[in-house]
C-alpha positions in Angstrom: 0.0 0.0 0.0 2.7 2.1 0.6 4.4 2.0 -2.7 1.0 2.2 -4.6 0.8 5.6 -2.5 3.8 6.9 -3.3 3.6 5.5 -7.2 0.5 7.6 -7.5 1.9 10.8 -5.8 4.9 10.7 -8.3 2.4 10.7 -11.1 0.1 12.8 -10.1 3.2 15.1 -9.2 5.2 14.6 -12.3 4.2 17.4 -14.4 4.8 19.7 -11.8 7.9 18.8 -11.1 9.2 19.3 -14.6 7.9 22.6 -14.9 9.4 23.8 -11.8 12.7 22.0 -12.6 12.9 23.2 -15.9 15.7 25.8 -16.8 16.6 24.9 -13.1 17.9 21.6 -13.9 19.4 19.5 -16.8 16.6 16.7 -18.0 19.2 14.2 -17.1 18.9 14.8 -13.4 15.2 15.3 -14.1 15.0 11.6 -15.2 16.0 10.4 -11.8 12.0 11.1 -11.1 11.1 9.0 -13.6 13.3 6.4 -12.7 12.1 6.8 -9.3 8.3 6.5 -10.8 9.6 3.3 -12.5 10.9 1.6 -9.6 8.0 2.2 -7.2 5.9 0.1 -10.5 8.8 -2.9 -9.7 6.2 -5.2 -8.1 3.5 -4.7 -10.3 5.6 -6.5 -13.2 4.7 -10.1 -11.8 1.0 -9.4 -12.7 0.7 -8.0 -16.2 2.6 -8.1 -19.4 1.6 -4.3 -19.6 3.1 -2.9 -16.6 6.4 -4.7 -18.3 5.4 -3.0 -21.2 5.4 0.4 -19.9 8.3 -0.5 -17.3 10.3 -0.9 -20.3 9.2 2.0 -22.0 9.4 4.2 -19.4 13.3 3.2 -18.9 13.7 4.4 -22.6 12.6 7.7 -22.2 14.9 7.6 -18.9 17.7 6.7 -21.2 16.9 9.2 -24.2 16.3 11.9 -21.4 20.2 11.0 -19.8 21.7 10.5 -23.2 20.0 13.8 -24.7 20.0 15.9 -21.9 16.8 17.2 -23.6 13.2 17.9 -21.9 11.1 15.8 -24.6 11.7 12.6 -23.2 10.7 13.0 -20.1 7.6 15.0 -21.4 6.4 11.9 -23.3 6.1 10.5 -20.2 2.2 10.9 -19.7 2.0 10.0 -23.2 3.2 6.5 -22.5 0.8 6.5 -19.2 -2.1 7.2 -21.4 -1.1 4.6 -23.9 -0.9 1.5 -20.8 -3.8 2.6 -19.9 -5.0 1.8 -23.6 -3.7 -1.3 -24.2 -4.5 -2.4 -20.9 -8.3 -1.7 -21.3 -7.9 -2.1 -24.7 -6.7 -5.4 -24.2 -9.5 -6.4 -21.7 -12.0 -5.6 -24.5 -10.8 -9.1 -26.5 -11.4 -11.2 -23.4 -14.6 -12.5 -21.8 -14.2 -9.4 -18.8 -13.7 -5.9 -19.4 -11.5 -4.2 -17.5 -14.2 -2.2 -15.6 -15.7 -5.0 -14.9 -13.0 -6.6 -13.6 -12.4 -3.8 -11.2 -16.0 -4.0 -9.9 -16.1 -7.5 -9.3 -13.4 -6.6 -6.5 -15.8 -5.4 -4.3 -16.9 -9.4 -4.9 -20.2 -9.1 -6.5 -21.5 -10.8 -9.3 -23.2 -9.3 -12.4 -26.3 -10.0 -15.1 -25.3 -10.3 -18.7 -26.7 -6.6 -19.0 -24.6 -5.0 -16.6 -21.4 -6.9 -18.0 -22.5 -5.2 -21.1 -22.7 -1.7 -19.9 -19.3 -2.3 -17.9 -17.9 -3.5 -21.6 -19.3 -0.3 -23.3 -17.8 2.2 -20.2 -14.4 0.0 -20.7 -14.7 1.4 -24.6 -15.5 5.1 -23.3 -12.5 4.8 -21.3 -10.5 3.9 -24.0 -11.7 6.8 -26.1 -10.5 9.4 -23.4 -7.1 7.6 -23.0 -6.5 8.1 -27.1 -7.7 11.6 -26.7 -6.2 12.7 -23.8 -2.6 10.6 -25.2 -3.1 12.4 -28.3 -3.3 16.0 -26.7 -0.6 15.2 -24.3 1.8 14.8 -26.9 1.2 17.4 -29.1 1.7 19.1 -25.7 4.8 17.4 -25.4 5.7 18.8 -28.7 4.1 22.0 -29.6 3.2 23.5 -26.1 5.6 25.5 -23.9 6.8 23.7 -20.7 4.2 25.9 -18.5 1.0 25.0 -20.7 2.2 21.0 -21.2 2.4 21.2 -16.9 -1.1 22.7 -17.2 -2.8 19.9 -19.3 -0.8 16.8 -18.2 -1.3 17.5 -14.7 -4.4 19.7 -14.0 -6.6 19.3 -16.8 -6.0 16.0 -18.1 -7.2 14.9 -14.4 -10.2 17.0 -14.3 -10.9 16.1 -17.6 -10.7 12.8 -16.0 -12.7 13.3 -12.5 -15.2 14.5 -15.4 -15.8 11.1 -16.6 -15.5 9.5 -13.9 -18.6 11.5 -12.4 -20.5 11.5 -15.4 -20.6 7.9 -15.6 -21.1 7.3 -12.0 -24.8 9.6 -12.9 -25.4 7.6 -15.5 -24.8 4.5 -14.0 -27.0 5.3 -11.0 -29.5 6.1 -13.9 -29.0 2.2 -15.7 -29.2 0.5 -12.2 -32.7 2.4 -11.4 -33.9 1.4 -15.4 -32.3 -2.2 -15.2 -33.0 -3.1 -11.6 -29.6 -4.2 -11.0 
């Protein structure tokens, strides 16, 4: 618990950190953070061929970002997050339980066949926003000053985010009420 703490913190943080460190400190220093970000993922790797993905991945854009000592690396960073994200719901989508499902039967319940269905279309909605919002993060990445990437990869991207999130929670209080489930 812990390390999934601090893993999120470092994420959530990220963006900010670049900003403020940018001009202030050479991108190769800067990569430590996302070295750090890797390492606190390290146990994760047992469970899913994405997490390895992105581990691996991630430990590229460390290396261009030490090797460069440029700032686009490391801004790619939420690029790659979104693009997990993807494939890992994306992924989910070609087996018998979407990820959002899968998330829900945590809480240990079991579902109708029309539920599993909604779950499996809010899993594809997901996987809309994380195109989108990895599309917009890099042209961020590569159009956008430092100050305005900070301001989309970690303030509006997440609201964007909390959005959804909210909107679908409405509307799934609306589909239990119709559905009786």
């Amino acid at each position: 618990m812990p390390m999934t703490v601090l893993t999120v913190a470092l994420t959530l943080l990220y963006p900010l950190a670049i900003w403020f460190g940018h001009g202030r400190v050479e991108p190769r220093w800067l990569a430590g953070l996302l070295l750090l970000a890797v390492a606190t993922r390290l146990p994760a790797l047992k469970l899913s061929g994405v997490a390895r993905w992105s581990a691996a991945a991630a430990l590229v854009l460390v290396a261009c970002a030490v090797w460069s000592n440029l700032l686009l690396p490391l801004k790619l960073y939420p690029v790659l997050v979104n693009a997990a994200l993807l494939a890992g719901f994306g992924y989910s989508l070609a087996t018998p339980m979407s990820a959002v499902e899968r998330m829900a039967r945590l809480r240990g319940e079991d579902f109708p066949p029309v539920a599993q269905a909604y779950m499996r279309k809010v899993t594809q909605v997901w996987c809309g926003f994380f195109v989108i919002n990895g599309m917009i993060a890099f042209a961020a990445a590569l159009w956008m000053s430092e100050a305005a990437w900070s301001l989309y990869t970690g303030v509006i991207s997440y609201g964007l985010m909390a959005l959804l999130f909210g909107a679908e929670y409405l509307v799934r209080l609306r589909f239990k009420r119709l559905h009786h489930v």
